[in-house]
PLY file of the C-alpha trace (Angstrom):
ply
format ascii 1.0
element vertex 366
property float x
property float y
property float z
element edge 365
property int vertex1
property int vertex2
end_header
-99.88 110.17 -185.99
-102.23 108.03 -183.78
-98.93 105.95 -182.53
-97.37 110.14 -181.47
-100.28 111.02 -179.85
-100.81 108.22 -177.67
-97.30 108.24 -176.48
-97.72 112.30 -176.00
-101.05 111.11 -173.67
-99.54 110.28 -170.38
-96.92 113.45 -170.89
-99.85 115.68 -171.71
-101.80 114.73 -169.16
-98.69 115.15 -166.49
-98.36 118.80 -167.93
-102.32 119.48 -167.08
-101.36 118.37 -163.44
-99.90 121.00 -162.66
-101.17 124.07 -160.93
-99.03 127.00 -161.77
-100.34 128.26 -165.28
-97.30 129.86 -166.40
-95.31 126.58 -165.65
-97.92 124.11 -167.41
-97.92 126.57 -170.19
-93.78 125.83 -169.91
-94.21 122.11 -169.83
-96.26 122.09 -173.16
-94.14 124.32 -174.92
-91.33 121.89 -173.88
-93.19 119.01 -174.93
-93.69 120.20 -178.67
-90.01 121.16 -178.70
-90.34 125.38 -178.58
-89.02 127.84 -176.84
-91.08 127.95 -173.73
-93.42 131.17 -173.19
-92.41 133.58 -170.27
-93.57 132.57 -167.06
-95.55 135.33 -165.19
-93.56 138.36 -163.72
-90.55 137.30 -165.86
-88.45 139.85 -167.57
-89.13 140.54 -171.45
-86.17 138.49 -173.78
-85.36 141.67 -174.74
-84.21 142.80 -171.08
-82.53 139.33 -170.44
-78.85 138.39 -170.80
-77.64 135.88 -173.02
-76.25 134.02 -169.36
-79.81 134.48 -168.33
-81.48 132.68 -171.09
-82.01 129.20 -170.84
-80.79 126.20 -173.33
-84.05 124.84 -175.09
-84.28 121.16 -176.76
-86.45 119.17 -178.34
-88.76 117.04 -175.84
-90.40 114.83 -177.84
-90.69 110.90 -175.94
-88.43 109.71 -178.38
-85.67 112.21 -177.62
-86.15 111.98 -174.22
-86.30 108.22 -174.05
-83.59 108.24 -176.30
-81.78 111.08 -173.65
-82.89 109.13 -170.90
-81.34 106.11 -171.71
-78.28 106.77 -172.95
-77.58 108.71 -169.58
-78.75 105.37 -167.64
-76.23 103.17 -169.68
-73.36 105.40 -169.01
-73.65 106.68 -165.95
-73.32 109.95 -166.53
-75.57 112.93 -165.40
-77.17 114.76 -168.85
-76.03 118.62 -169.28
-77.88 121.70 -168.16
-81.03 122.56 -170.90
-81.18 118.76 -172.16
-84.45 116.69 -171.66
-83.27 114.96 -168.85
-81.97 117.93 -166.93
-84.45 120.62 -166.33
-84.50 123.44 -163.99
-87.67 123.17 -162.86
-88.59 120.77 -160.37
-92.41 120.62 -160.87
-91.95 120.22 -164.36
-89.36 117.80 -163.95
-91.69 115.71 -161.86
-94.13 116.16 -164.03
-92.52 115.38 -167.13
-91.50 111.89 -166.29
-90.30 110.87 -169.46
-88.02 108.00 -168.43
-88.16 104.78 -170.61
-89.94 103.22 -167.67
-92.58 105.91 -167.75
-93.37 105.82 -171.59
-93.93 102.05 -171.55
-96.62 102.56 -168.66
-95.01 101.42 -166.08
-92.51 102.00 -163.79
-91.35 100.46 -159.72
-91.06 104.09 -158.87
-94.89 104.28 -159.21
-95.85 101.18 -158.41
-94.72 101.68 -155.07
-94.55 105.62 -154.70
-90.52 105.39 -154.39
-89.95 108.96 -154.98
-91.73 112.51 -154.19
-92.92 112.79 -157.90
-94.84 110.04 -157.18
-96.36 110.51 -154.09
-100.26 110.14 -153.88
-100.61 109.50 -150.10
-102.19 107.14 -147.55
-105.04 104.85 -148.10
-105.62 105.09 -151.70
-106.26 101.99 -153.51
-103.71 100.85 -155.98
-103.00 97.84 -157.81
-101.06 95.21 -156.23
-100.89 91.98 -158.70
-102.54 91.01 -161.97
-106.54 91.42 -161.85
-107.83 89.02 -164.30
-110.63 86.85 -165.17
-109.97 83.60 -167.31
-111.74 80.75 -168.69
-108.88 77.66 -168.27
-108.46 74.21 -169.01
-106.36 71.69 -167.03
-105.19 68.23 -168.29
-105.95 66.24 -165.03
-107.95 67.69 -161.96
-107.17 67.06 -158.74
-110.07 64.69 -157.62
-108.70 63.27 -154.15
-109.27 65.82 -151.75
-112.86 65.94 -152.43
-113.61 62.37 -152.26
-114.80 61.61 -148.94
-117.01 64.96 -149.73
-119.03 63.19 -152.81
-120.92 60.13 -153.73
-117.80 58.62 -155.68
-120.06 56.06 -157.16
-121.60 59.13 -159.24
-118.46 60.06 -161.53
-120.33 62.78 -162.98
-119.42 64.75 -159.89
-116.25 64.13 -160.74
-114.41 68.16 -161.27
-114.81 69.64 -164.43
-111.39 69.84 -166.78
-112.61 73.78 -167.47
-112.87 76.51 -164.98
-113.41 80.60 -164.64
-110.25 81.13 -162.83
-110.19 84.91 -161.03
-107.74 87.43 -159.06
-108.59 90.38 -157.65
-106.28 92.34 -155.00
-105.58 95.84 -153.97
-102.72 97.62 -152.05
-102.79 101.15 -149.81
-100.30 102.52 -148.18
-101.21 103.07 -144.33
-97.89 105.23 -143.26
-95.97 107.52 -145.87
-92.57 108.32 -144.48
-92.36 105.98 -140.78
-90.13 107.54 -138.23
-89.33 110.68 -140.53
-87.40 108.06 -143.14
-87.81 107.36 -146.51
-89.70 104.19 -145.02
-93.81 103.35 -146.24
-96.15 100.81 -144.91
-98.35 99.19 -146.99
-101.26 96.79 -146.87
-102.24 94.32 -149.78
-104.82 91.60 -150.24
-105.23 89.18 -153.01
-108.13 86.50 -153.53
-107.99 83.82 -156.01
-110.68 81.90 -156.90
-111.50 78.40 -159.11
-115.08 78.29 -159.95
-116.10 74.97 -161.69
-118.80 77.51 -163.67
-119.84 74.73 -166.25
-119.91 71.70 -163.89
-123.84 71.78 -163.02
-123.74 68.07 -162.22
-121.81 69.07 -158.81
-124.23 72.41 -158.52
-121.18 74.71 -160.22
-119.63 75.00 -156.65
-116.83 77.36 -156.34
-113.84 74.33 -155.92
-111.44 76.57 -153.94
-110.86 80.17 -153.26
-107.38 81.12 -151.70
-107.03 84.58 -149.56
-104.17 86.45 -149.18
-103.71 89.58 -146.69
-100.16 90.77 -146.19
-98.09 93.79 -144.36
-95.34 95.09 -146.42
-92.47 98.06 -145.52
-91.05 99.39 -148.74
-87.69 101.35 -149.07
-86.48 102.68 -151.98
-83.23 101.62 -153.39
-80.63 102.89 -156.15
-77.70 101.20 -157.73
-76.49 99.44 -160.59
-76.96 95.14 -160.35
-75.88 94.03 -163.57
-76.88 96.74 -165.53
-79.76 97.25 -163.90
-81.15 99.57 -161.17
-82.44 98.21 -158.06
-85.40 99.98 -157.15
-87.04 98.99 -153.92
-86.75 96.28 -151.11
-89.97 95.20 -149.52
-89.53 93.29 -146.31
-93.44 91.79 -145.25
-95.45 88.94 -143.72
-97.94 87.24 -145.58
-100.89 85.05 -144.27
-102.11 82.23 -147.38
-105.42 80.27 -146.47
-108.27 78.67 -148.18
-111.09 79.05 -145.66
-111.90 75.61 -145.47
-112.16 73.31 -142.71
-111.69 69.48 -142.23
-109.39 67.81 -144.67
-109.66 70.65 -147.40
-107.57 72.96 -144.77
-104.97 74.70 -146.20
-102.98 77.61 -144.56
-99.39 78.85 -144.02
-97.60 82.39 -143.09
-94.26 83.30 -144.31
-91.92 86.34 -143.66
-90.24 87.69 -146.60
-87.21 89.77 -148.19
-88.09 91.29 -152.00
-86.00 93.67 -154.26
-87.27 94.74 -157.27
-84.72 95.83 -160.55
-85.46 97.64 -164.18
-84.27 98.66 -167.03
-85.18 99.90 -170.45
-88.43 98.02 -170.34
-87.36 94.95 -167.98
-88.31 94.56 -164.56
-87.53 91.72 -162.35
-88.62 90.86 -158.58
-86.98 88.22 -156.71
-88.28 87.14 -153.30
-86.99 85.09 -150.64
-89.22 83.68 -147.77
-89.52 81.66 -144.62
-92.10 79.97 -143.62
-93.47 80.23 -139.56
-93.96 76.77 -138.17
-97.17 75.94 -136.50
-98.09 73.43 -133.80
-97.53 69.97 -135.27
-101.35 69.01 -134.26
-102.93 72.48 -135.87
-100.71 72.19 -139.26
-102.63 70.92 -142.47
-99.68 71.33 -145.10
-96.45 70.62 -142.73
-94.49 69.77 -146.15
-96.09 72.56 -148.24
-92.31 74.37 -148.65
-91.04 71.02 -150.24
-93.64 71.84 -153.13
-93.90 75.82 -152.78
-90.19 76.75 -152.53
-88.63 78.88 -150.55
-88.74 82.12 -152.84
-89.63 82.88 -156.34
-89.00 85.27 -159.19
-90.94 87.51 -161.55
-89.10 88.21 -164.79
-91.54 90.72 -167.31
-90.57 92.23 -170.58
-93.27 95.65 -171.39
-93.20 97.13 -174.99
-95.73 98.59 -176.53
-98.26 97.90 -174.16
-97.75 94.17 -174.13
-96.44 92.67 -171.40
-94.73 89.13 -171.02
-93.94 87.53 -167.68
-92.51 84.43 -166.40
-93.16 83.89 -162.57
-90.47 80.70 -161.44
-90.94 78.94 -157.89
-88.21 76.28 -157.41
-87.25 74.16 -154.07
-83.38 72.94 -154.99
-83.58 70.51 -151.94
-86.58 68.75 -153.48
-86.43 69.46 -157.07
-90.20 70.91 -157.06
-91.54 74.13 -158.33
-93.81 75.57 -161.03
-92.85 78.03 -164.20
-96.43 80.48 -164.97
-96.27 82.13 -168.48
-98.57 85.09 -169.28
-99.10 87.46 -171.85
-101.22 90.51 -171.47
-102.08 92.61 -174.78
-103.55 96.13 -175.41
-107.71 95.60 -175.86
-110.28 98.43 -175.29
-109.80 101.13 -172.62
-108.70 99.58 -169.30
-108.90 96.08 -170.54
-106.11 93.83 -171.80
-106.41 90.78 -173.12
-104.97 88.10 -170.92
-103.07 84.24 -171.52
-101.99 82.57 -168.96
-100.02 79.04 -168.65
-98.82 77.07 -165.59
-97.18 73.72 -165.02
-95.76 72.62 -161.53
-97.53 72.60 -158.53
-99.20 74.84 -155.69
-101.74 76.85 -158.58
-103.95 76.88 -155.56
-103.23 76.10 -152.02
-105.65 73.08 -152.37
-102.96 71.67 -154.97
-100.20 72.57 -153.83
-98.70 68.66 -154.00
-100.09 68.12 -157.18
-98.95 68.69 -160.18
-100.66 69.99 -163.50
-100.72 71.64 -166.31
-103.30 74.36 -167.04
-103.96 77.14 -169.89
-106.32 79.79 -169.45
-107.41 83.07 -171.76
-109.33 85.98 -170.55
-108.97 89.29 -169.75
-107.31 91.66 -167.22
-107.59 95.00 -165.62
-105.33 97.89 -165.98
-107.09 100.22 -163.19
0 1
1 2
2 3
3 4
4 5
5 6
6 7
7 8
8 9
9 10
10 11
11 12
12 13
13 14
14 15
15 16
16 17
17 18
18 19
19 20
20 21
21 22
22 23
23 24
24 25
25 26
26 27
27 28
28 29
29 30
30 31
31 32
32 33
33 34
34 35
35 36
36 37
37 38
38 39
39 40
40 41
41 42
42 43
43 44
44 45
45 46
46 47
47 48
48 49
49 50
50 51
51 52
52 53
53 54
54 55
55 56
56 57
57 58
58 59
59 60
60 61
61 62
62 63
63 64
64 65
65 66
66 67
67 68
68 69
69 70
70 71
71 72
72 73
73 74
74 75
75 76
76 77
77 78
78 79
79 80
80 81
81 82
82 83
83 84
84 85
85 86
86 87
87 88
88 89
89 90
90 91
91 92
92 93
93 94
94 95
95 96
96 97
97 98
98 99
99 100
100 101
101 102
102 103
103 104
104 105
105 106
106 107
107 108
108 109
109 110
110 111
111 112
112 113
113 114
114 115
115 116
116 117
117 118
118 119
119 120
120 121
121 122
122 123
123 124
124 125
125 126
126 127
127 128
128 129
129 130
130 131
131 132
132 133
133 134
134 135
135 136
136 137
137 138
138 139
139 140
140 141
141 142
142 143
143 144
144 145
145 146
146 147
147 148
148 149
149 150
150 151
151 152
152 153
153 154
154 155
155 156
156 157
157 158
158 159
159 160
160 161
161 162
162 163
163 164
164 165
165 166
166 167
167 168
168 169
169 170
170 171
171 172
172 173
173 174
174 175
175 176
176 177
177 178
178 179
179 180
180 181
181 182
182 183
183 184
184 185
185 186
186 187
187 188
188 189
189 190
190 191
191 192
192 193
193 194
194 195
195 196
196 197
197 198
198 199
199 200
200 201
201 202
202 203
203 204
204 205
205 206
206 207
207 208
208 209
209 210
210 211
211 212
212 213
213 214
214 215
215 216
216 217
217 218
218 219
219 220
220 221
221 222
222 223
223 224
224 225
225 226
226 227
227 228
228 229
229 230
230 231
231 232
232 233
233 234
234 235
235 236
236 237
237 238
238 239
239 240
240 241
241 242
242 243
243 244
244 245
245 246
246 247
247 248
248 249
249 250
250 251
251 252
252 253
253 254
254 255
255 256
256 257
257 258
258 259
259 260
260 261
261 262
262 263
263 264
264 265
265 266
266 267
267 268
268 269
269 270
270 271
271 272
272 273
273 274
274 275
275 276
276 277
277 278
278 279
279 280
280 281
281 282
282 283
283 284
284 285
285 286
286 287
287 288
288 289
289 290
290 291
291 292
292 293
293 294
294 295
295 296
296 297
297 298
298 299
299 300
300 301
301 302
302 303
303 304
304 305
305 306
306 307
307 308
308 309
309 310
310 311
311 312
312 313
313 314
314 315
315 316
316 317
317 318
318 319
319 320
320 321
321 322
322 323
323 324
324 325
325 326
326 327
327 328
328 329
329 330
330 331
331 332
332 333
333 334
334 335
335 336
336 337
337 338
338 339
339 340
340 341
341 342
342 343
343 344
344 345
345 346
346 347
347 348
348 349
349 350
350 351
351 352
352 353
353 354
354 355
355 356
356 357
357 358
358 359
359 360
360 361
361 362
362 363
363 364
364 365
């Protein structure tokens, strides 16, 4: 019973959305599987004809999900009264009860692709993983802070342990450009490394990297291998660490990205190139050979666990990095969060060094 009614939660509280009273009245009834209640001004039952009357079935998630699917593995477009093909518009948009949708997730509104979705411009949303992590890493990246210590005092030497943070945010700053379905967005991550536990070298924060881009989203729908293609994001992106001197680290890139689902699955795949600088103000001029020149998110959602593999790779060089992470159902909007990487670039300061890190935390699901 607890399992039923938190998958009914979302559904339920799509049904409550919705203004009309005699159509949210409609979307419950459809949700517990009964013939829905007259809407207001309606005629009686017994002053309808039997053309008039409308087919009825069951709407639990399961059957719809099971609907659902089956109609996205086919191809084929569900008949009149089933689940997946209502008559009602506003309580077809607000009974999203795709596959996608149960699991807690979907592209569609992660990036607002369709009118069901819509929330408007400039509101925050999330953009990538918020989390906070205690890690350990097998072999620190010393160098770039020598000429910065007193080398002859090893105990200022980085700590192996770190809290490791991200927080970011997205908001859309045009809904429908040039009368198209076209949106501009705005994101900014910042990722910090704070040597917490290292009071020998005054727990400094070691490196903090800062990421504001400028994305335009489209959406997208057909089949790539079974799955759907959702949206393709074309953007800039500006990486820095705010640091001067030696411990300068910086680079802009313009990108392609198309995002794909299925049944669970989703998987991002971007493409980028970097914009040169002037030779004399460059601090990284080889930081592709390491970084790659794209990379791709593979994650598997079920149940409210999510597992995702994020894989950078430069053929030409044979450099990249593979991150592993696991995030699993805690308290309220709080997952618990593990995390592994091994390659290079986990921070722009190391981003020709390789290493092998493991962190566990937590991360946020607002």
């Amino acid at each position: 019973m607890a399992q039923q009614a938190e998958a009914n939660a979302p559904v339920l509280a799509a049904c409550a959305a919705i203004g009309d009273a005699g159509q949210r009245l409609a979307c419950y009834d459809r949700l517990a599987g009964v013939k829905p209640a007259a809407l207001p001004g309606s005629l009686p039952a017994s002053m309808s004809t039997p053309a008039a009357t409308p087919r009825v079935a069951a709407t639990t998630p399961a059957a719809v999900a099971a609907t659902a699917e089956s109609a996205a593995a086919t191809g084929t477009t569900p008949a009149p009264g089933t689940p997946a093909a209502r008559t009602d518009p506003e309580v077809e948009a607000a009974l999203d009860l795709s596959p996608e949708k149960l699991r807690g997730f979907s592209l569609a509104d992660h990036w607002e692709l369709d009118q069901a979705h819509k929330r408007g411009i400039f509101n925050f949303r999330p953009h990538y993983a918020n989390y906070l992590m205690v890690t350990r890493t097998a072999h620190p990246n010393n160098e770039p802070y020598r000429p910065f210590r007193d080398i002859s005092d090893l105990a200022t030497d980085l700590s192996h342990s770190e809290l490791v943070f991200q927080l970011g945010f997205k908001t859309k700053l045009v809904e429908g450009a040039f009368g198209k379905p076209v949106d501009v967005w705005f994101g900014y991550t910042q990722n910090s490394f704070w040597q917490a536990g290292n009071r020998k070298a005054s727990s400094p924060f070691r490196e903090t990297n800062y990421q504001p881009e400028l994305m335009v989203v489209t959406p997208l729908d057909f089949n790539v291998l079974g799955m759907r293609a959702r949206f393709l994001n074309l953007g800039v992106v500006h990486q820095s660490n705010g640091q001067a001197s030696t411990l300068s680290r910086s680079w802009n890139r313009v990108y392609a990205q198309v995002g794909l689902e299925r049944a669970g699955w989703t998987v991002v795949g971007r493409v980028w190139k970097r914009i040169n600088e002037a030779a004399a103000d460059d601090n990284n001029p080889d930081i592709a050979d390491y970084m790659g020149r794209g990379d791709l998110n593979v994650t598997y959602r079920n149940n409210g666990h999510d597992y995702s593999a994020l894989v950078r790779r430069n053929f030409s060089t044979e450099r990249g990095a593979v991150q592993l992470s696991w995030a699993f159902p805690l308290a309220g909007h709080f997952k618990g969060y593990v995390q592994y990487f091994s390659g290079y670039g986990q921070s722009l300061i190391d981003y020709n060094y390789y290493q092998n890190s493991a962190g566990i935390g937590v991360q946020g699901t607002f």
